[in-house]
N, C-alpha and C positions, 0 to 999 in steps of 0.2 A: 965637678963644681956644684955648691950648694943650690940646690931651686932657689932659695931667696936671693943670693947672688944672680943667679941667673936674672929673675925677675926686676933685679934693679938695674940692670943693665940692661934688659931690654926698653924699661921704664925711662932712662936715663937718654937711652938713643930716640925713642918717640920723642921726646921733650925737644931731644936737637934735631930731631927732623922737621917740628910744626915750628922751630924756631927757626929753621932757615929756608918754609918757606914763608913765611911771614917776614923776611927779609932780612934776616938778623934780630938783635934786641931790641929793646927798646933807645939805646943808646945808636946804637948802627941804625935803627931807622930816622931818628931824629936829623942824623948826623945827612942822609938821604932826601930830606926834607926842606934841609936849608939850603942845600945844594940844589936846591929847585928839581928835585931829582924824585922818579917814584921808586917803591920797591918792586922787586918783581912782581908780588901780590899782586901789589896794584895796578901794574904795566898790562899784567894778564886780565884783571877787571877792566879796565880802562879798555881796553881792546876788543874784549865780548861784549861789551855794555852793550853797543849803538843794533844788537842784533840778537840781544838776550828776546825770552818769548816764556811765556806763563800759564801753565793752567789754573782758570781761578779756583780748583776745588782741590789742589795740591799746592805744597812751598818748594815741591823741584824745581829748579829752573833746569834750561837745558840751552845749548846754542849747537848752530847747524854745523860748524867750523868743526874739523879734524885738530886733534892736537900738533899733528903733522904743520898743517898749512897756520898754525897759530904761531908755532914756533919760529918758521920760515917768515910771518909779518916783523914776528920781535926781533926776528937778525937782520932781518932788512931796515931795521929803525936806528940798527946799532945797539942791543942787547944782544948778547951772548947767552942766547938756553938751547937745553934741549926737549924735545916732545915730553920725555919722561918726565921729565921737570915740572914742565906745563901741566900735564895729566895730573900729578900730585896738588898742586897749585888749583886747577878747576875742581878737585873732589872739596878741597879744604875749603870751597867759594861757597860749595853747594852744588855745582854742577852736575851733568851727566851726557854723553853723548847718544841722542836717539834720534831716530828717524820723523825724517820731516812729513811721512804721510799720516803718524798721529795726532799733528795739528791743525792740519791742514783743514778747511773751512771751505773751498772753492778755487775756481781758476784764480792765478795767481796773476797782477795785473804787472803790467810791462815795467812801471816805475816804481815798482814796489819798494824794493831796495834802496833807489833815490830819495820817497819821502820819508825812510827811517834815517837815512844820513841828516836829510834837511832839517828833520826835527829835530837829532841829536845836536845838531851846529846853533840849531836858535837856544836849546835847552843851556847849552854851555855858552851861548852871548846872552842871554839873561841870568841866569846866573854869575856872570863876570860882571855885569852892572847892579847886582843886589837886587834883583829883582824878582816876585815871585811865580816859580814854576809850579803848576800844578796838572796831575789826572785826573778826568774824570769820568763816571758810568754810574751806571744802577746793577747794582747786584743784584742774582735771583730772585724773582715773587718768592715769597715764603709762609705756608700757612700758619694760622694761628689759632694756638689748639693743643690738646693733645695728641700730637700726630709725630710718627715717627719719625726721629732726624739718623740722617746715617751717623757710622761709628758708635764706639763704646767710651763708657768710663766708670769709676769704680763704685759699684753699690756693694752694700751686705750679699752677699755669698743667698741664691734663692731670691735676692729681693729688686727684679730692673723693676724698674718705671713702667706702668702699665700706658697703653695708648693706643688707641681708636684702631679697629681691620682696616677702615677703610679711608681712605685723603678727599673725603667730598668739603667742600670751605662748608666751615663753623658760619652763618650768616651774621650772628650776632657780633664775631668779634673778625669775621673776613679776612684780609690778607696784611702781609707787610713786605713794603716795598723800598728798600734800604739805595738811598743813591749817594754816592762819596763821593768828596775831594780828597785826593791825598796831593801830601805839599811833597814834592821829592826832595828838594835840597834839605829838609828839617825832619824829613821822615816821619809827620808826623799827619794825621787827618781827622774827619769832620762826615759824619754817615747822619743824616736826615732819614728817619723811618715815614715817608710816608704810606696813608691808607687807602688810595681809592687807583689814582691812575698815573702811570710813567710817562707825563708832560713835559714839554720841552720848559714850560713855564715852571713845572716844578723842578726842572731840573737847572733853570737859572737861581729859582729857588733857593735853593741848598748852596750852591757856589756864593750867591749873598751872605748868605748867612755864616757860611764859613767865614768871608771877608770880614764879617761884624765880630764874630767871637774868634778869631785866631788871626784873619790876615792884616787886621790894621794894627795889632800889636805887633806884630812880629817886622811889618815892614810899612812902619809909619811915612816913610818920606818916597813910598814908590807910585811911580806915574806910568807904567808899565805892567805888566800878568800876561803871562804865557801858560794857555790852555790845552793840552792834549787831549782829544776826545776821541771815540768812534766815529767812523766815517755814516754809518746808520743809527735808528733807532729816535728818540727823541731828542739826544743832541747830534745828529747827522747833519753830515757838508748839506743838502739837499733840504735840511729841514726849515722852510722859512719863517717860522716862529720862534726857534734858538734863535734865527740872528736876530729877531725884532726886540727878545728878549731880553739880548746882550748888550744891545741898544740901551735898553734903559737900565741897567746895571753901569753901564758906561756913563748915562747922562747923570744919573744917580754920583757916582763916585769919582766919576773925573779921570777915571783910569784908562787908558789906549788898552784893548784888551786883543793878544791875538792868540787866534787858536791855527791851531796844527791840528788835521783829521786824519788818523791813524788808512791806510788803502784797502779796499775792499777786500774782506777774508780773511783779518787781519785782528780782529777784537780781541783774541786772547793771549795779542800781544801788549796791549796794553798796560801802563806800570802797576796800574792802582788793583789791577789783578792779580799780582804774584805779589804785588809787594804790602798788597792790607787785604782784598777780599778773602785772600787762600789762609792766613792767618786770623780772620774771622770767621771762615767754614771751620776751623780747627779750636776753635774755642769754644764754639759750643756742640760741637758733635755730641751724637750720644744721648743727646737732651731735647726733651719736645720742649717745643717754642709756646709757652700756653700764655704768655700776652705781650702786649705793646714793648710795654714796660720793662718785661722779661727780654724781650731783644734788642730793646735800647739798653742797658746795662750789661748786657752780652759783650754786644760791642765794643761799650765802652771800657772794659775790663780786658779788650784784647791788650797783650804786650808780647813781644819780642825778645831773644838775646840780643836782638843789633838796635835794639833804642825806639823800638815803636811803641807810637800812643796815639790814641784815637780817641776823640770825643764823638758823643751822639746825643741826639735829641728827637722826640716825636716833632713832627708835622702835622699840626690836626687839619690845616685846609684841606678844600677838596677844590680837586685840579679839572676843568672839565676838558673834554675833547673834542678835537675836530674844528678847534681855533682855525679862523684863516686871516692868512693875511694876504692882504691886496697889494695888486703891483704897486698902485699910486705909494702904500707904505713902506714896500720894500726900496722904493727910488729914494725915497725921503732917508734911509740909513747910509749914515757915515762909513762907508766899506772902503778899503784899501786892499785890494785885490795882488797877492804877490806876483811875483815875475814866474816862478814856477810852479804849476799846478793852483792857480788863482781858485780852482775849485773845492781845494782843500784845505789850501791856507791862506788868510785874512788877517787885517786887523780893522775890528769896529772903534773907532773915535769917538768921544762925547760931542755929541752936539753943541753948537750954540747957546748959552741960554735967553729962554723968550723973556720978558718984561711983563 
């Protein structure tokens, strides 16, 4: 047989392999669609999503499930696959199957599990009422400088980018301090660079300001926002200045706002980690960060195959620390405390307004 023969017949059979598992054509998945019906693709997404997990300085995802025990959920649902099936299926997703002790962050808390489901069940009842779901954290401090960034990319042959032996902060132009919203259901987000400190205030911050430049276009008539965050840091269950925060982003906006906090040991599970900060580590790899400017346009220049875009903007406030807030204020917030795990998930109510 001719090698070019050969090779279009090999050519020809990849083509109908990512075609079937991609569910058939474009015509077969339509046709799966209207039928209220997923494709397998998607049965298999559908199924790791609520347990998917991220490192934020890579775009592998990975999930803890055997392709075994995936296969056996799908036959128990009334799909007919098999593991092999599935295994081809999670490669073409991005998958990989690894061990859970390179994620692992601390003991693992008893309802761990529980509050990934719970979150996943409000993520898909706001989304079923049009409503906006978002992640949110602060990515890395980041120097600002000539200072070495990991990774490569391509210079003249002899010619990298020179930069500094040593990572001591430049004082003149200090640090950056990048905190996101990403919107899940539109794939798309909003990175505030601030310069001084990772406040909870500046981390209400950013979540305004996202609402001002993307969330009130996109979702003019909603009365509702479901927030995923960190269970620590400065938007932690614990922190009582996010809530005082959210408080006034609520009385401000008029929006019932609840959040979902991700369980202890658990942060790089988080969405807005594998699904925009690891494709911002990837964007500017390779290249010193040498100003503001230069890493708000980093950012903002991230894009994806699967449809991502991200805005960004400096921050020039300065955030101070060690805000407190007092019982008497914290009594005074509108909290609706859920049925399960009240300490993790809330919703803040707008106030009253005074006269």
């Amino acid at each position: 047989m001719a090698i070019h023969t050969m090779q279009e017949r090999i050519t020809e059979l990849r083509e109908r392999t990512s075609k079937a598992m991609l569910g058939g054509g474009e015509d077969r998945q339509e046709k799966q669609h209207k039928g209220g019906k997923l494709t397998a693709r998607e049965r298999v997404e559908a199924l790791v999503d609520p347990v998917t997990r991220g490192d934020p300085q890579s775009p592998l995802r990975w999930t803890s499930k055997s392709t075994r025990k995936l296969a056996e959920e799908l036959q128990a649902r009334g799909h007919p696959i098999e593991a092999r099936t599935v295994a081809g299926l999670l490669t073409e997703l991005g998958y990989s199957l690894q061990a859970l002790r390179k994620t692992r962050e601390g003991a693992a808390h008893p309802d761990r599990d529980a509050q990934f489901e719970y979150i996943n069940e409000q993520t898909r009842a706001f989304q079923a009422q049009g409503y906006p779901v978002v992640s949110v954290d602060a990515k890395k401090k980041e120097l600002v400088g000539e200072f070495k960034n990991g990774g490569r990319e391509w210079q003249p042959k002899g010619e990298p980018d020179r930069v500094r032996v040593y990572d001591f902060v430049d004082k003149a132009r200090g640090k950056a301090i990048p905190y996101g919203v990403y919107e899940v259901t539109a794939n798309t987000g909003w990175v505030s660079v601030g310069l001084d400190h990772d406040t909870a205030e500046f981390a209400v911050a950013t979540l305004r300001r996202w609402w001002q430049q993307m969330g009130t276009e996109a979702y003019p008539r909603a009365t509702h926002m479901l927030v995923s965050a960190d269970g620590g840091g400065s938007n932690g269950a614990r922190t009582r200045l996010w809530k005082a925060e959210l408080q006034r982003f609520a009385d401000e906006t008029r929006l019932h706002i609840t959040v979902c906090h991700l369980p202890p040991g658990t942060s790089k599970w988080n969405k807005i980690e594998h699904r925009m900060f690891a494709d911002i580590t990837l964007n500017w790899r390779g290249r010193p960060l040498i100003s503001h400017e230069v890493i708000v346009n980093l950012i903002a220049d991230t894009r994806t195959t699967k449809g991502l875009s991200i805005r960004a903007a400096l921050d020039p406030n300065r955030y101070v620390t060690g805000k407190k807030v007092t019982d008497e204020e914290m009594a005074g917030l509108r909290i609706e405390r859920a049925a399960f795990h009240g300490d993790w998930n809330y919703t803040i109510s707008p106030r009253a307004r005074t006269k």
